[in-house]
Every structure is written in C-alpha cells, then in structure tokens.
N, CA, C and O atoms as a GROMACS GRO file, in nm:
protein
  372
    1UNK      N    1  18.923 -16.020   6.221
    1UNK     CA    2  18.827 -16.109   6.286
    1UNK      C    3  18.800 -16.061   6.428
    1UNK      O    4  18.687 -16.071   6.476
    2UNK      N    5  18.893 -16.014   6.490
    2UNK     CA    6  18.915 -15.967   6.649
    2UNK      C    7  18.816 -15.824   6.634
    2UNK      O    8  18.768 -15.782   6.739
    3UNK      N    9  18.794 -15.769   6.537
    3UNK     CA   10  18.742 -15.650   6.522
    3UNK      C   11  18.566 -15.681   6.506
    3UNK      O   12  18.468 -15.649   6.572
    4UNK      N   13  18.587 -15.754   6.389
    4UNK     CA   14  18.437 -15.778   6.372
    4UNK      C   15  18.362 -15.884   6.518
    4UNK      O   16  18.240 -15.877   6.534
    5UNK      N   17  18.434 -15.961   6.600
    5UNK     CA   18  18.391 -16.011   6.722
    5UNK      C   19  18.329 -15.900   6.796
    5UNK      O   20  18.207 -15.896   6.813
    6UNK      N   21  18.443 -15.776   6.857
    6UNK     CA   22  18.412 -15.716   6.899
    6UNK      C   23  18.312 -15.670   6.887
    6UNK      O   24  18.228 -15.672   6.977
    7UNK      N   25  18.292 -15.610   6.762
    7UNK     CA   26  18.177 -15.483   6.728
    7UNK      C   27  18.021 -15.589   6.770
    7UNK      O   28  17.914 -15.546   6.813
    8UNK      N   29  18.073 -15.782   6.729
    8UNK     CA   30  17.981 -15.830   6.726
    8UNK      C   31  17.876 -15.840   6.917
    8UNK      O   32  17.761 -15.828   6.958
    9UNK      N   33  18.011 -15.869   6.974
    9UNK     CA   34  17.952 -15.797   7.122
    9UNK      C   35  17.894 -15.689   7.141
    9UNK      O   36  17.783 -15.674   7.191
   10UNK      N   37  17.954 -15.622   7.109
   10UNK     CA   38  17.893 -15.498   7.141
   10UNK      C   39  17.763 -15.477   7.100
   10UNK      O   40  17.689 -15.409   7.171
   11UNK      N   41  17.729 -15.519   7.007
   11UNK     CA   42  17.592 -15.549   6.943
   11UNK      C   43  17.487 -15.607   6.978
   11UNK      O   44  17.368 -15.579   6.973
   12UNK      N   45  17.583 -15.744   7.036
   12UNK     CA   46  17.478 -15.800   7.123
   12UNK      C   47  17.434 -15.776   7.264
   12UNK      O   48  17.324 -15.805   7.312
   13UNK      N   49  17.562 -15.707   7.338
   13UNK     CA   50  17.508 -15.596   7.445
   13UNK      C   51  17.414 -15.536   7.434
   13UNK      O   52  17.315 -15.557   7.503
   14UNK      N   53  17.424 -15.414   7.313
   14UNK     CA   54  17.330 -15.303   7.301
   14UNK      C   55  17.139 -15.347   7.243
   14UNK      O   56  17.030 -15.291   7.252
   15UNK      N   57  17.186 -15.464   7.190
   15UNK     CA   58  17.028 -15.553   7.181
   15UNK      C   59  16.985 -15.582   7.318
   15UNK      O   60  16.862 -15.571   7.329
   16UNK      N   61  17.032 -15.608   7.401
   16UNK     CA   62  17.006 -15.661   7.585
   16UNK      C   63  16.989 -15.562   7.660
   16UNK      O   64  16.931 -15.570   7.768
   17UNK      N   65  17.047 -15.436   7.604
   17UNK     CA   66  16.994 -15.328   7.691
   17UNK      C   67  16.871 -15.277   7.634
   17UNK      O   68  16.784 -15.238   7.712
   18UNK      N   69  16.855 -15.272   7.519
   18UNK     CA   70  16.740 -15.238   7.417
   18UNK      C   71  16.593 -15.358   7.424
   18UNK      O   72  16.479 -15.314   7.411
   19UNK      N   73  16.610 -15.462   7.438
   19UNK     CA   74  16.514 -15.531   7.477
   19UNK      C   75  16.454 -15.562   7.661
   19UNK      O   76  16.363 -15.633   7.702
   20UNK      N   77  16.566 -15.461   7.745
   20UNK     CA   78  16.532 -15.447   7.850
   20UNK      C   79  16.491 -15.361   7.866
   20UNK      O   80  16.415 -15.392   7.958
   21UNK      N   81  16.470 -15.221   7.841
   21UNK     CA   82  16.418 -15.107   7.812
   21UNK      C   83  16.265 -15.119   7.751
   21UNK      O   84  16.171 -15.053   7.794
   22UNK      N   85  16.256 -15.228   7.629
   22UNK     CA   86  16.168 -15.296   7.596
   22UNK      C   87  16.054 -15.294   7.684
   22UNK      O   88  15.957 -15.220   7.703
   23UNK      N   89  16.097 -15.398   7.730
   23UNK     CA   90  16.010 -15.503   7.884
   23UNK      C   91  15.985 -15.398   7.978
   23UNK      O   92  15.867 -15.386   8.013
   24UNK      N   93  16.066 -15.322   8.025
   24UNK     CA   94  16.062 -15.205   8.131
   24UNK      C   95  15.922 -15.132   8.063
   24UNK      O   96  15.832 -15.107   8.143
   25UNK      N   97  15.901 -15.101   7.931
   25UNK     CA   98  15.809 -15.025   7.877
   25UNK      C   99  15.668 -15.084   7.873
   25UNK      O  100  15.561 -15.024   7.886
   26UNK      N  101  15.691 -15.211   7.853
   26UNK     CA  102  15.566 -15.301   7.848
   26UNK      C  103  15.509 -15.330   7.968
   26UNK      O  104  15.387 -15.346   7.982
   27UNK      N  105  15.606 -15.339   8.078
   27UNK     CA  106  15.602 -15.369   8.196
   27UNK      C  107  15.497 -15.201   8.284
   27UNK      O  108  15.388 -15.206   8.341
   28UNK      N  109  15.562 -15.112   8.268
   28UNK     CA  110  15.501 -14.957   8.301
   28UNK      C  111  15.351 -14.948   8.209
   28UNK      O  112  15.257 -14.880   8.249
   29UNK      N  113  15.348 -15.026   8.082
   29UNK     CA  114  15.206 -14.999   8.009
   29UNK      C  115  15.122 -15.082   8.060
   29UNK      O  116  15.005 -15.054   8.033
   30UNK      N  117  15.146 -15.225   8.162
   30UNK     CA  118  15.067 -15.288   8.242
   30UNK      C  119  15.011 -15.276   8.343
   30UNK      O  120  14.909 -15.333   8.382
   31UNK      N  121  15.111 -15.159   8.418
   31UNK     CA  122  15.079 -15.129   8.568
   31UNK      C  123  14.981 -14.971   8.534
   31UNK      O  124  15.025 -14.874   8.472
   32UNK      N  125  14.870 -14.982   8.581
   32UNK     CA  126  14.763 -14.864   8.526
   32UNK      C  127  14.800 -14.738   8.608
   32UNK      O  128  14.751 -14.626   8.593
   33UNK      N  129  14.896 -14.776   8.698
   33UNK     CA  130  14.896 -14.688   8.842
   33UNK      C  131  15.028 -14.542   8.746
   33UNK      O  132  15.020 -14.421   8.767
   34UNK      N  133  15.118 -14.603   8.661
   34UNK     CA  134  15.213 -14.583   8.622
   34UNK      C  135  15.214 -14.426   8.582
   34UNK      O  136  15.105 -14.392   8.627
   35UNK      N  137  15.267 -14.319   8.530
   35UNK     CA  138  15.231 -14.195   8.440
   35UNK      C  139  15.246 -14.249   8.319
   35UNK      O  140  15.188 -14.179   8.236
   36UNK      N  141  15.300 -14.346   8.270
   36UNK     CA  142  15.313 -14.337   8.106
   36UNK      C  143  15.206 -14.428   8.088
   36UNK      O  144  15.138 -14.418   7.986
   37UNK      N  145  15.174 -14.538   8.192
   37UNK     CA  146  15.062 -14.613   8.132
   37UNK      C  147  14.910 -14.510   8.129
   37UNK      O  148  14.816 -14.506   8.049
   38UNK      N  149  14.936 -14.442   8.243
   38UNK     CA  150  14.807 -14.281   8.240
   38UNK      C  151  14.792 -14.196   8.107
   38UNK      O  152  14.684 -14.176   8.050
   39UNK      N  153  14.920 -14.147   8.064
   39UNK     CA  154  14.946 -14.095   7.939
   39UNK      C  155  14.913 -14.197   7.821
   39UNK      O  156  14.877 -14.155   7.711
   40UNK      N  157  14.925 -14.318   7.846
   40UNK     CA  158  14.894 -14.356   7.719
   40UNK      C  159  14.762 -14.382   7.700
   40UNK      O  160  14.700 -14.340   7.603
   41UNK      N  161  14.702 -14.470   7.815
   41UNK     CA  162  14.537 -14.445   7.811
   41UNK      C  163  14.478 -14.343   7.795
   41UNK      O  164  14.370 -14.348   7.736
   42UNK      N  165  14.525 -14.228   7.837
   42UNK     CA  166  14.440 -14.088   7.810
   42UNK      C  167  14.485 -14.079   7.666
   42UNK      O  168  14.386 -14.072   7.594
   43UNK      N  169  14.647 -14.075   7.569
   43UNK     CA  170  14.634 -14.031   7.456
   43UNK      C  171  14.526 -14.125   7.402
   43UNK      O  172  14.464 -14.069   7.312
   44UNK      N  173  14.477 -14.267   7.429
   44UNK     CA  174  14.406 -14.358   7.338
   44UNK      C  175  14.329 -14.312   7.331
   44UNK      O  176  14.298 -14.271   7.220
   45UNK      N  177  14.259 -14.291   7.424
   45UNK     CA  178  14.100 -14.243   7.493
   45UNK      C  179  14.076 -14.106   7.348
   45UNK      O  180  13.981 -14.113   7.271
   46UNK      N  181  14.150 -14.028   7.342
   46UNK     CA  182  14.172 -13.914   7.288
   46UNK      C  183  14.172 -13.963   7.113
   46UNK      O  184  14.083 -13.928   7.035
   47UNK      N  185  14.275 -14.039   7.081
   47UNK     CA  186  14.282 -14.061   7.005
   47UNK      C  187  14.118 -14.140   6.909
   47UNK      O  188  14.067 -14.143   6.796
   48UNK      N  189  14.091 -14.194   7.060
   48UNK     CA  190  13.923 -14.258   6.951
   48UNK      C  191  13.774 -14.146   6.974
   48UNK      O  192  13.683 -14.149   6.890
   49UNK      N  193  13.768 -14.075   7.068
   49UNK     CA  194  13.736 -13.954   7.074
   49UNK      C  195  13.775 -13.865   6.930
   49UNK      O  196  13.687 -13.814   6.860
   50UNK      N  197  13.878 -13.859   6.908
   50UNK     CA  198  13.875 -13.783   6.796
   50UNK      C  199  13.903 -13.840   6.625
   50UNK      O  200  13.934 -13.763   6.534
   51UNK      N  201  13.884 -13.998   6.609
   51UNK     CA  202  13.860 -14.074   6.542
   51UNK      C  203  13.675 -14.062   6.525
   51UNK      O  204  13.629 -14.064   6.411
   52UNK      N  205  13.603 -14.051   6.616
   52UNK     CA  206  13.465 -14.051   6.618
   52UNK      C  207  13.386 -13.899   6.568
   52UNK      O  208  13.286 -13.871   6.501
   53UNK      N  209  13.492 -13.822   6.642
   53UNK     CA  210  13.447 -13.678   6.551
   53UNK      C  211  13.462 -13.652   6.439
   53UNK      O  212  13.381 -13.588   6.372
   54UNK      N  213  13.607 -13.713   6.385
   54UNK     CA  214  13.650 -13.712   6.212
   54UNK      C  215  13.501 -13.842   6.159
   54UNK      O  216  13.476 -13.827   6.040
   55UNK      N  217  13.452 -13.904   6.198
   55UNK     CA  218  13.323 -13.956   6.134
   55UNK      C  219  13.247 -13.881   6.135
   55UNK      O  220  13.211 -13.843   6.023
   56UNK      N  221  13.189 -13.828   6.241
   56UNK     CA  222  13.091 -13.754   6.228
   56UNK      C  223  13.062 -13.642   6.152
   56UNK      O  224  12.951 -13.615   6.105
   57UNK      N  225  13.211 -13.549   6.133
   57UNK     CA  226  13.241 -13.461   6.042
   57UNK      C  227  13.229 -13.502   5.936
   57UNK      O  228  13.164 -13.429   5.862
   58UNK      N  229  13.293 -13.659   5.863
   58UNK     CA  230  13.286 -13.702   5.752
   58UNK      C  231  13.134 -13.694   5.723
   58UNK      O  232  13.098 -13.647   5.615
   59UNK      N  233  13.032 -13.742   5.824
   59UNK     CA  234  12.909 -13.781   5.764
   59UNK      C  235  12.888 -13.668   5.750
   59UNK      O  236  12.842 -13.652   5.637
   60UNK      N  237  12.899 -13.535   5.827
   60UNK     CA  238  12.846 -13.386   5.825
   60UNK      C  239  12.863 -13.338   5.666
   60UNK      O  240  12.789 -13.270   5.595
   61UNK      N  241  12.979 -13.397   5.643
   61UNK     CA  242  13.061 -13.334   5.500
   61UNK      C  243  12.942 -13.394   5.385
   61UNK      O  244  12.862 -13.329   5.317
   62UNK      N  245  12.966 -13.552   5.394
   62UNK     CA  246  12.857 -13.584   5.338
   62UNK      C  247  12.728 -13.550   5.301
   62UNK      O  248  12.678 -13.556   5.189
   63UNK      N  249  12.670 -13.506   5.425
   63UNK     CA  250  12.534 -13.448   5.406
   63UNK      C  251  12.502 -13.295   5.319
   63UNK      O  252  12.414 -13.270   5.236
   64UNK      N  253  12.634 -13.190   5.385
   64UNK     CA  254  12.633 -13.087   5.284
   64UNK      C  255  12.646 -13.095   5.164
   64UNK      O  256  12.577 -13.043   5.076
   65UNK      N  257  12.731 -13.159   5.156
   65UNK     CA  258  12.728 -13.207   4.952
   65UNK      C  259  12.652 -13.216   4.916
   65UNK      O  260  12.642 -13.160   4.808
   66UNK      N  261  12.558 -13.275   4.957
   66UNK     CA  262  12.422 -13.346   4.903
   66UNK      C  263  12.324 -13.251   4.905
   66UNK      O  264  12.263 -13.219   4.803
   67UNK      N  265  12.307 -13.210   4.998
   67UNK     CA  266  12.235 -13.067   5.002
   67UNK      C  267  12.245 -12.982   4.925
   67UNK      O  268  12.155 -12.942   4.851
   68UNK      N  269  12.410 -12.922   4.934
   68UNK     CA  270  12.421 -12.877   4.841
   68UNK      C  271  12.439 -12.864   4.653
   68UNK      O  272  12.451 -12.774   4.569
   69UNK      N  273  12.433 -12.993   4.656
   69UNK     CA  274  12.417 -13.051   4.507
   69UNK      C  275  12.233 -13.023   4.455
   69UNK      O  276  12.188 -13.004   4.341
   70UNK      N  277  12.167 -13.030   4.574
   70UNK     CA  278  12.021 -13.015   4.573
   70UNK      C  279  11.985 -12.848   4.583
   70UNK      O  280  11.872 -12.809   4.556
   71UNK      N  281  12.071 -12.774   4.616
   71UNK     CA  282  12.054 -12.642   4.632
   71UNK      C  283  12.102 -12.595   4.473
   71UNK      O  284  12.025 -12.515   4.420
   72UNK      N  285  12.237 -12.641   4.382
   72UNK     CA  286  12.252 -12.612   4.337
   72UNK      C  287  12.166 -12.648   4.204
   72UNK      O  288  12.189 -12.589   4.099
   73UNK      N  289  12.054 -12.760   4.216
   73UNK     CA  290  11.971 -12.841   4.128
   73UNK      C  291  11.845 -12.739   4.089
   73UNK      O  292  11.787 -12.725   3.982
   74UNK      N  293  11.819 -12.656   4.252
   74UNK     CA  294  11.694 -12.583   4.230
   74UNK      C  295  11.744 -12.445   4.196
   74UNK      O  296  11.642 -12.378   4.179
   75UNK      N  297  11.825 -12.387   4.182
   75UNK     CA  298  11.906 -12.264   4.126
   75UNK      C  299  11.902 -12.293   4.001
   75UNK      O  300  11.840 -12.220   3.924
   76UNK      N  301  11.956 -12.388   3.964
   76UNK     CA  302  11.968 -12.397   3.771
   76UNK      C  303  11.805 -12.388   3.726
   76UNK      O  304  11.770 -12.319   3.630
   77UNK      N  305  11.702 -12.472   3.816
   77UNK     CA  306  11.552 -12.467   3.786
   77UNK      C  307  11.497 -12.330   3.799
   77UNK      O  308  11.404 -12.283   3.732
   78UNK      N  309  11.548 -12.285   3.870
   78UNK     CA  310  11.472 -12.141   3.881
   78UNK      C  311  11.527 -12.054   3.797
   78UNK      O  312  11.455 -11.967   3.747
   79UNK      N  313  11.675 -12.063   3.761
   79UNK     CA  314  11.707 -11.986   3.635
   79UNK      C  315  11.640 -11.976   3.517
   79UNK      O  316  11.612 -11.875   3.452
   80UNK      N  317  11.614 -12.113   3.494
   80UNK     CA  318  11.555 -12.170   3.380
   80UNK      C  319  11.379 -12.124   3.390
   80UNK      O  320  11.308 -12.136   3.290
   81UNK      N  321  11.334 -12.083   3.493
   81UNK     CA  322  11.188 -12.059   3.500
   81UNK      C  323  11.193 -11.947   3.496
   81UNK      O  324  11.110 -11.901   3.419
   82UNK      N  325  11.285 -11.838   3.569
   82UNK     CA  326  11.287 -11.686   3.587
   82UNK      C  327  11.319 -11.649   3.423
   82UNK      O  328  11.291 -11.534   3.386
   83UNK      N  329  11.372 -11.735   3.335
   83UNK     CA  330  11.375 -11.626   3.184
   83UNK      C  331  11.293 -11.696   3.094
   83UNK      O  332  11.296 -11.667   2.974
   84UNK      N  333  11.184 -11.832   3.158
   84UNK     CA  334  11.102 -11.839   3.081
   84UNK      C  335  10.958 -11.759   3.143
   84UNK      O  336  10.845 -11.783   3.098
   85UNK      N  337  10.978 -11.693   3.219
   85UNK     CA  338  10.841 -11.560   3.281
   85UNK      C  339  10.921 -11.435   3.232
   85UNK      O  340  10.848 -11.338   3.212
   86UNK      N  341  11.078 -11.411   3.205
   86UNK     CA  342  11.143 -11.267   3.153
   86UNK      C  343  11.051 -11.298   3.008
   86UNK      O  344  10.957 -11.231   2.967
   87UNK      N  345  11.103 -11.401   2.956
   87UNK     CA  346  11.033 -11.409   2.815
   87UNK      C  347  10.853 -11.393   2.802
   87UNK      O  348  10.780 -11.317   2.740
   88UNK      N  349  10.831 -11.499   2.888
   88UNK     CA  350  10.684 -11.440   2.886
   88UNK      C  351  10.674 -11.286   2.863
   88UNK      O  352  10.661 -11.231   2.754
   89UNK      N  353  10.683 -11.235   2.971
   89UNK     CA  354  10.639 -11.038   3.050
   89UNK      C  355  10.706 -11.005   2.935
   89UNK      O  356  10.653 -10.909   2.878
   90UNK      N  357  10.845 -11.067   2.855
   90UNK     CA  358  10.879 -10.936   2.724
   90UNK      C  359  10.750 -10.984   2.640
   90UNK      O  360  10.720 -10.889   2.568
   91UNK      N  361  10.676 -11.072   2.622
   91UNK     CA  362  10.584 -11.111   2.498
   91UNK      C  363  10.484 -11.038   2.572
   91UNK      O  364  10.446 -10.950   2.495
   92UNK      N  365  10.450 -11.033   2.630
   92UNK     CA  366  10.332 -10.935   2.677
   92UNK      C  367  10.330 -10.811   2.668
   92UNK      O  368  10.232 -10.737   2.650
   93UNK      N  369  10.452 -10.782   2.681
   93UNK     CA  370  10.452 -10.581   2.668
   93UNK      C  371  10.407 -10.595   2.536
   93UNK      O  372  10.386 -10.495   2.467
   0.00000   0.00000   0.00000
C-alpha cells in the first residue's frame, strides 16, 4: 500500500509539472511577441498557404484529366477516320 501511495504521488506531482508546462505553452501561444508564438503563426500561415496550393493543384489535376480524356476521345476518332480514308485510297487504287 506504502508503495502504490508513493508511486501515487509521484504521479500526481508529475501531472502538476506537466499541466504547468501546459499553461506556460498556452500562455507563450498568447503573447504574439513570443518566438514560439512567431513560429507557430508563421508554421499556420504556411500551413494554409500550402493547403490552398494542394487545391489549386487538385483543381489543376482535375482539369487535365478532363482534357485529357477529351484528347484521348479525338485520337480514337481520328483513328477511326484515318483507316476509313486508308480504306477508301486502297478502293481507289
């Protein structure tokens, strides 16, 4: 019982230093003046900056597909026309 008390302090120490560390962190992400609150606004900043390019790329992606589904639409048509004029020009010789 004397054992498991202990460890149980100790536990609850290391929660009080851990939720002060906490607050210390929340406390530095409030003050704008801070380096980590700087660092973290710049990673955000960054982070939706390059949330906005992965859209734009998405729509980019989008659009080639499509295009290219339309490129690959008029290739099969022209196949299909280039050996019905081979066939023609052989009926003509």
């Amino acid at each position: 019982v004397a054992a498991l008390q202990d460890e149980k302090n100790s536990l609850i120490s290391e929660n009080e230093i851990m939720n002060d560390r906490l607050e210390q962190l929340d406390d530095s992400l409030d003050d704008p003046n801070t380096v980590v609150a700087k660092k973290y606004f710049s990673l955000q900043l960054q982070l939706e900056q390059l949330q906005e390019e992965n859209f734009r790329l998405e729509a980019a992606k989008d659009d080639y597909r499509v295009h290219c589904e339309d490129l690959e639409k008029q290739v099969i048509e022209l196949q299909h026309r280039n050996n019905e004029l081979t066939s023609l020009a052989e009926e003509s010789r």
